[in-house]
C-alpha positions in Angstrom: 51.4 -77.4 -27.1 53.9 -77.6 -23.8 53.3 -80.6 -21.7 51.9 -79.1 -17.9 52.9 -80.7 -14.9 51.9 -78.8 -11.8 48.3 -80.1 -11.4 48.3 -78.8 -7.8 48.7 -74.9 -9.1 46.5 -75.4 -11.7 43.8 -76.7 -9.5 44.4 -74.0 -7.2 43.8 -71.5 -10.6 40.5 -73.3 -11.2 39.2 -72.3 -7.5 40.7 -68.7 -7.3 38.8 -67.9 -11.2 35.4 -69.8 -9.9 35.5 -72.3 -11.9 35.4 -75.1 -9.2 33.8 -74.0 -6.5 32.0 -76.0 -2.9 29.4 -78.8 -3.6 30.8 -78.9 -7.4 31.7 -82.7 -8.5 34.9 -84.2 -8.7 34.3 -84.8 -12.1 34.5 -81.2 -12.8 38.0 -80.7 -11.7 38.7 -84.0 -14.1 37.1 -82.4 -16.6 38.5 -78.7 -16.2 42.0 -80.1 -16.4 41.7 -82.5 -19.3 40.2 -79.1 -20.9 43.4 -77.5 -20.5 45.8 -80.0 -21.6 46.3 -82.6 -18.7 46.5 -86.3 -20.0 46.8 -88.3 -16.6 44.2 -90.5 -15.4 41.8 -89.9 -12.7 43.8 -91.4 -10.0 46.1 -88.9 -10.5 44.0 -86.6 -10.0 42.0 -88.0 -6.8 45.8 -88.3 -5.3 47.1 -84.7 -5.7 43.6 -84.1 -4.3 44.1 -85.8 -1.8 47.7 -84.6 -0.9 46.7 -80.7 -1.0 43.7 -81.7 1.7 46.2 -83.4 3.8 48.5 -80.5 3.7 46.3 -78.1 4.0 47.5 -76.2 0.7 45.4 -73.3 -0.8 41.8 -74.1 -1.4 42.0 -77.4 0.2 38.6 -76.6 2.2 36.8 -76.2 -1.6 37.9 -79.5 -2.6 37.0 -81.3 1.0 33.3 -80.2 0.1 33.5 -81.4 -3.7 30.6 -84.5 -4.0 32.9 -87.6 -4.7 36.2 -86.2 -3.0 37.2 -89.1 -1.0 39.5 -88.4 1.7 42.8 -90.6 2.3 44.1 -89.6 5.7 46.6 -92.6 5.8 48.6 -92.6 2.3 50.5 -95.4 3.6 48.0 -98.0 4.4 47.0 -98.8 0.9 
């Protein structure tokens, strides 16, 4: 199986077919792309998250409503 990389796109596949959708968990976009092949932890995950809210990429307002998204405004202020 080919190794996938663009987590962002397939994130953005996930909200276009339904299968995240508003007031869903973020669990579910964890679990929905470890389903199709992604091996990366969670942080990962949470970060690109958090980078298509802050730039406003396609379904960014589904994932601002998910229960557990936690915004990160400030990237640099770890």
């Amino acid at each position: 199986m080919k190794t996938v990389t663009n987590i962002t796109g397939w994130i953005q596949r996930g909200i276009r077919l339904g299968l995240l959708y508003n007031k869903s968990h973020v669990s579910d976009v964890f679990n929905y792309l470890k389903g199709i092949g992604f091996k990366n932890t969670n942080d990962n995950y949470m970060m690109v998250m958090q980078r298509m809210v802050r730039k406003k990429h396609v379904g960014y307002e589904t994932i601002q409503s998910m229960r557990g998204f936690i915004a990160n405004p400030n990237p640099n202020s770890n």
